[in-house]
N, C-alpha and C positions, 0 to 999 in steps of 0.2 A: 061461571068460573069461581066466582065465591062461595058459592054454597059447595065447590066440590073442595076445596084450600079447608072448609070447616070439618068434611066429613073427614078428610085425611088426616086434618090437627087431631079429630078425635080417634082416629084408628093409631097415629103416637101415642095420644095419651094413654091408652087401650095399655099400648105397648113397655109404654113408660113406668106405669102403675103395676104391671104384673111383674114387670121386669126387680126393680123396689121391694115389692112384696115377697115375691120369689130369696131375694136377697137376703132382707130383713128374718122372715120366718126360717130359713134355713140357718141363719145363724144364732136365732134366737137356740132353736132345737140343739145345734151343738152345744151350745151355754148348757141347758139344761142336762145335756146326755155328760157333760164333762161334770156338773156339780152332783149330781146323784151317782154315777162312777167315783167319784170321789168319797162320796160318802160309804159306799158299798165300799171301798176298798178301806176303807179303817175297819172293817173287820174283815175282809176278804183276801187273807194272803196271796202274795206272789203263787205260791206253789202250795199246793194242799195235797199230802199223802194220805190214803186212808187204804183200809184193806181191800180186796176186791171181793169177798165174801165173808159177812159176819159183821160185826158193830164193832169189836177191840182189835189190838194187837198189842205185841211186848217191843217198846222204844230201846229196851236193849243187845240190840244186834249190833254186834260188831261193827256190819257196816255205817248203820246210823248215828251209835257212836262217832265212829271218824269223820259221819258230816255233819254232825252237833260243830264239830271243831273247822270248818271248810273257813278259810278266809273271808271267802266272798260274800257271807251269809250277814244280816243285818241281824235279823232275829231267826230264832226257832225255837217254836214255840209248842208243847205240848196241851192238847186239848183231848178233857173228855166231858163227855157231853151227854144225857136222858131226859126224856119225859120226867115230867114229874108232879105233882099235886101242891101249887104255892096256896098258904092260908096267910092271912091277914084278918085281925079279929074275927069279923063273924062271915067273911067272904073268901072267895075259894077259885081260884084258878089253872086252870092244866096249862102249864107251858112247857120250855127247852131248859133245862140248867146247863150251863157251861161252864165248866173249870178250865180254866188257862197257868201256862204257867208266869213265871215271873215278867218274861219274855216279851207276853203282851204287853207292857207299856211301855215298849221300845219304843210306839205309835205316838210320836209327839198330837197329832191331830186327834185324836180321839176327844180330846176334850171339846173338839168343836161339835160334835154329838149330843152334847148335856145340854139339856134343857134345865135341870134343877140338881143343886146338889156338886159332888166333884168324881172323879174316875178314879174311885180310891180303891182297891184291892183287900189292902193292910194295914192296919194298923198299929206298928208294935206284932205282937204275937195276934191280934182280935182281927178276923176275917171278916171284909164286907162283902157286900155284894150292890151291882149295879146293874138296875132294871129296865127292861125296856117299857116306850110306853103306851103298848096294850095292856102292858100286866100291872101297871102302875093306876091308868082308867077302869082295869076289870076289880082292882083290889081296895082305890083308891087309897094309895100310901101315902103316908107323911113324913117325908124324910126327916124333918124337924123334931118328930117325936122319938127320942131315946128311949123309954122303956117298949117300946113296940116295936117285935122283930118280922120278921118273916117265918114264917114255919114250913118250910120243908119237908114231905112225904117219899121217901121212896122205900118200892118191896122190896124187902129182904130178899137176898140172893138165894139162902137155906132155909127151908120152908119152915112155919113153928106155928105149931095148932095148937091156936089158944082163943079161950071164950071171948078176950079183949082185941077185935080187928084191930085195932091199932096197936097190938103186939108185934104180929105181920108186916109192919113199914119201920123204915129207921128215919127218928124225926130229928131235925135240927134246925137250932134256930139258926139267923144270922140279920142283922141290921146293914140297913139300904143307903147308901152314901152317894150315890147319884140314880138320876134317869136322863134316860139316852132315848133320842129318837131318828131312825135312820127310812124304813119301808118297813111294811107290816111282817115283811115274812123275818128281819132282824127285831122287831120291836115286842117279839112274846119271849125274849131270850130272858133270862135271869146271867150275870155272868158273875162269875166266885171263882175263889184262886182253885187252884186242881187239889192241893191238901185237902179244903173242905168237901169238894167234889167226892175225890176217892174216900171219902169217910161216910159220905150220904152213900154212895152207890157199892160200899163196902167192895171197893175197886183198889187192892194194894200195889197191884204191878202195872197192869194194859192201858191202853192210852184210846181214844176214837180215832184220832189225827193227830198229823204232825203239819204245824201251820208254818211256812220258810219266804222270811222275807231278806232280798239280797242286796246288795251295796250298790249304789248308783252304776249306770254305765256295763253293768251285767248283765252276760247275754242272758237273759231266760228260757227262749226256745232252745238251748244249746243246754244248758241246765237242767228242764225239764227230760229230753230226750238219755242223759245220760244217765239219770237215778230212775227213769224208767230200766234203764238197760240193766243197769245192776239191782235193781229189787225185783225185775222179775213179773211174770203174769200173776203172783199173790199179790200186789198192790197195785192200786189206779192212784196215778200223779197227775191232777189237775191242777193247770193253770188257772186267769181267773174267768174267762169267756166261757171255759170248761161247768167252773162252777156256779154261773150265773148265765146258762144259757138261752132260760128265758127273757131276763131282763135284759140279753144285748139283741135277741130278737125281736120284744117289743119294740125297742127303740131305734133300731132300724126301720121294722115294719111302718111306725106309726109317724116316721121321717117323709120314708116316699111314699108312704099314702098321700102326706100334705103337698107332697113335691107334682105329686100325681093330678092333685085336685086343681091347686093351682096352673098348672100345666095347663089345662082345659081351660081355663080362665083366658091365658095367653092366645090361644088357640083362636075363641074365640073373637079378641080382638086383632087377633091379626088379619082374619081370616074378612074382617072387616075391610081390609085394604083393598080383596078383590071386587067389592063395592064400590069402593072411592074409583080404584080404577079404571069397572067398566063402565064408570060415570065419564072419565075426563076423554074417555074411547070413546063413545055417544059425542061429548062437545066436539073432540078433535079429530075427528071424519075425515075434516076437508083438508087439514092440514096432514095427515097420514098419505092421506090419497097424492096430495101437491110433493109430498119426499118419493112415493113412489114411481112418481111421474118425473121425479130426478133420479131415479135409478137406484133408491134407497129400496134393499127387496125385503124378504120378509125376515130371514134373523136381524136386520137392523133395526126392524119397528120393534121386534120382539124384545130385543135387547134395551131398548130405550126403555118400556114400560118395567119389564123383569130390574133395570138399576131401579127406577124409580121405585117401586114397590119394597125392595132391599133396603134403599136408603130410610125408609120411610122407618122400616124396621127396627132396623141396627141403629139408627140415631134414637129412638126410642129406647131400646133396649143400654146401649149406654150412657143413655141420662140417666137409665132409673137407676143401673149400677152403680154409678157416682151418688145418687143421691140416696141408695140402699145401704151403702159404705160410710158416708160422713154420719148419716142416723146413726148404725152401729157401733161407730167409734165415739160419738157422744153417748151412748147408752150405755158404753163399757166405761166410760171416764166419768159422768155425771148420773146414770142412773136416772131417767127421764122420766121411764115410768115403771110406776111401783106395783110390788105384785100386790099388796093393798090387806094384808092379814101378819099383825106384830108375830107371831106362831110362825113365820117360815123361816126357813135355816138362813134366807138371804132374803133382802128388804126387796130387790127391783131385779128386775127379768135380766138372768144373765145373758150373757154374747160370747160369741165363740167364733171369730172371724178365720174362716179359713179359704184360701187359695182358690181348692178346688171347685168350690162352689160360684165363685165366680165364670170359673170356664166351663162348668157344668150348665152353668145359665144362658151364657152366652153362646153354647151349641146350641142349646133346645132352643133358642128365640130365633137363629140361624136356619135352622132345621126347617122348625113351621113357616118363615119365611123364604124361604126358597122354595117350597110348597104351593105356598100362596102366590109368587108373585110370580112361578112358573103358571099358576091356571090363569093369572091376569093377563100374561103377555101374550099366551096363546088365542085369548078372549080378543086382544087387541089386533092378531090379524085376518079373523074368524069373520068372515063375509067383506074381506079387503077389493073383491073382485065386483060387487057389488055399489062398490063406493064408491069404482072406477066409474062403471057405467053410467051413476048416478050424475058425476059429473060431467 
C-alpha cells in the first residue's frame, strides 16, 4: 500500500509540474509576444495606406485631405520610402531610406528604440537621420563623430550619360543622431524627414504611404473598413496584423508548438495514474469483490476508482496553477530571473498573465484525465467475475 501512495504522489507531481510549467511558459510567451508588438508598433501604424499597384501615389486628393483633418486621428503621417546605396568612409551598404513626415514623432516611445544617440529628425533647418542597427554594424557609424556624414546614393530618375557613373545617382549627405534597434527586417532602415527623402529620390509630389495613427478608445476595424470604402480597389488599407503577418504567425505558431510539446509532457504523467491505479486494483481484490458481495455493481466500483484518478489529477493540476501564478506575479514585480545580456531592450523575462490560459490549462489537464481515469476504472472491474470465484 505504500509503495502504491508513492507511485500516485508521483503521478501528482507529474501533474503538478506540467501544470506550473504549462502556466509559467505560456505567460512567459505573452510577455514576450506583447514586448516585441510593442516595439513593432513604434514604427508600425494603426492603419497603413499604400497603392495597390505601383510604389507612389499623390497625398493630395481631396479625399485624403479631409482625413489629414478627421478628429479621431492621432497622427498622419506621410512616408516615402527606397532602396538605396548608404557609404560611410571606405564602407558601403544597401538598405531602405525612409522619409517621414513631421508626424512621426507624435510616438512618444520611439525613444525606447535607441540604443545610442537621440531620435532627432531636425535640427533647426539641418536634417538627420536615424539608423538602424544592421546598418550601423554593416558601416560601423560613429555617431560622436561630426565631420563624418552618411552618403547617400540614389539614381536619377532622368537618365544622363556621362563618362563619371556617379553622374547617374543623386548624392546627399546627412549626419546620424541616433541608432535604433527593433528586428532585422526594421534595423537596415535609415529614417530622414521626407524633405530630405524627396530631394534624394527627386520625388516633389508622391508619397509610398500614408501611416494613421488614432486617438485612444477608436474603433479601428470600423476605421479601417470605411477609408477602404471611400478609396476604393486603387489602395490596400492595412491594419497592423495586415502588415506584419508573418511575425503574428510566428508567434502564434511557436506559442502552441510549446503548448503542444508540453501537453505531451502532461500526458505522459498522467497517464501514469493508470499505473498507480491498476496497482491499488491488484491490492484491493478482495475488498472490491466484499462491496460487490454487498450489492455495490459495477458503475459503483467504476466510479470510485474513475473519482480517485480525477482527484489525483485536478489537485495536481491546481497546485501547479497556484504555484504557476504566484511565480509569475513575482517575476512581473521583481524580475527573478534575468535574461542575462546588458544588449536587450529589457533586463528579466517578461510576463504577461492572462485569464485564458489558466482555463486553457485547466481543460487540457481535465481532458487527459478523464481519459486516463476512464481506462483505469474500466481496468478496475475487468475480471471482477473472476475475483468472485476466487473467493
Amino acid at each position: 500500500m505504500h509503495a502504491i501512495n508513492i507511485i500516485s504522489g508521483i503521478s501528482m507531481l507529474g501533474v503538478f509540474v506540467g501544470s506550473a510549467a504549462l502556466i509559467i511558459i505560456l505567460s512567459v510567451f505573452n510577455g514576450f509576444e506583447k514586448v516585441i508588438l510593442a516595439l513593432y508598433n513604434n514604427f508600425t501604424p494603426e492603419l497603413k495606406i499604400e497603392p495597390a499597384t505601383g510604389k507612389t501615389f499623390d497625398p493630395n486628393t481631396p479625399y485624403l485631405k479631409q482625413l489629414a483633418r478627421d478628429p479621431a486621428l492621432f497622427s498622419y503621417t506621410q512616408a516615402l520610402e527606397e532602396k538605396a546605396l548608404i557609404r560611410y568612409g571606405d564602407r558601403q551598404f544597401i538598405g531602405t531610406v525612409r522619409g517621414v513626415s513631421n508626424d512621426f514623432l507624435k510616438n512618444k516611445q520611439l525613444d525606447s528604440t535607441i540604443q545610442n544617440g537621440s531620435f532627432t529628425l531636425n535640427a533647426g533647418t539641418v536634417p538627420y537621420a536615424v539608423i538602424g542597427a544592421t546598418v550601423q554594424n554593416s558601416l560601423g557609424v560613429n555617431i560622436n563623430d561630426q565631420l563624418s556624414h552618411l552618403q547617400i546614393y540614389s539614381p536619377r530618375r532622368k537618365t544622363v550619360n556621362s563618362i563619371n557613373p556617379e553622374d547617374e545617382f543623386i548624392r546627399l549627405p546627412i549626419s546620424v543622431s541616433g541608432i535604433f534597434a527593433i528586428q532585422q527586417d526594421f534595423d537596415g532602415l535609415v529614417i530622414a524627414p521626407l524633405s530630405f527623402t524627396r530631394d534624394l529620390l527627386d520625388e516633389p509630389l508622391e508619397i509610398s504611404s500614408l501611416e494613421l495613427n488614432f486617438k485612444p478608445r477608436t474603433n479601428i476595424d470600423k476605421q479601417q473598413q470605411e477609408i477602404q470604402n471611400k478609396l476604393g480597389k486603387n489602395f490596400l488599407v492595412k491594419n497592423r496584423y495586415e502588415q506584419n503577418t508573418e511575425l503574428y504567425k510566428t508567434l502564434n505558431y511557436e506559442r502552441w508548438f510549446t503548448f503542444l510539446i508540453l501537453t505531451f509532457v502532461l500526458i505522459i504523467a498522467i497517464f501514469n495514474i493508470i499505473g498507480s491505479l491498476t496497482m491499488l486494483v491488484l491490492d484491493k481484490r478482495k475488498d472490491i469483490a466484499i462491496l460487490t458481495s454487498l450489492g455495490a455493481g459495477k458503475p459503483l466500483i467504476q466510479g470510485i476508482f474513475f473519482f480517485e484518478g480525477m482527484l489525483i489529477s485536478i489537485t495536481g493540476c491546481i497546485a501547479g496553477i497556484i504555484v504557476g501564478l504566484v511565480f509569475c506575479v513575482l517575476q512581473q514585480q521583481f524580475g527573478l530571473i534575468k535574461m542575462g545580456s546588458a544588449l536587450m531592450v529589457i533586463d528579466a523575462y517578461p510576463v504577461d498573465i492572462k485569464f485564458t490560459d489558466f482555463i486553457l490549462v485547466f481543460l487540457t489537464v481535465t481532458g487527459i484525465a478523464v481519459i486516463a481515469s476512464g481506462i483505469s476504472a474500466r481496468l478496475s472491474v475487468k475480471g471482477l467475475d473472476e475475483i468472485k470465484q476466487d473467493l
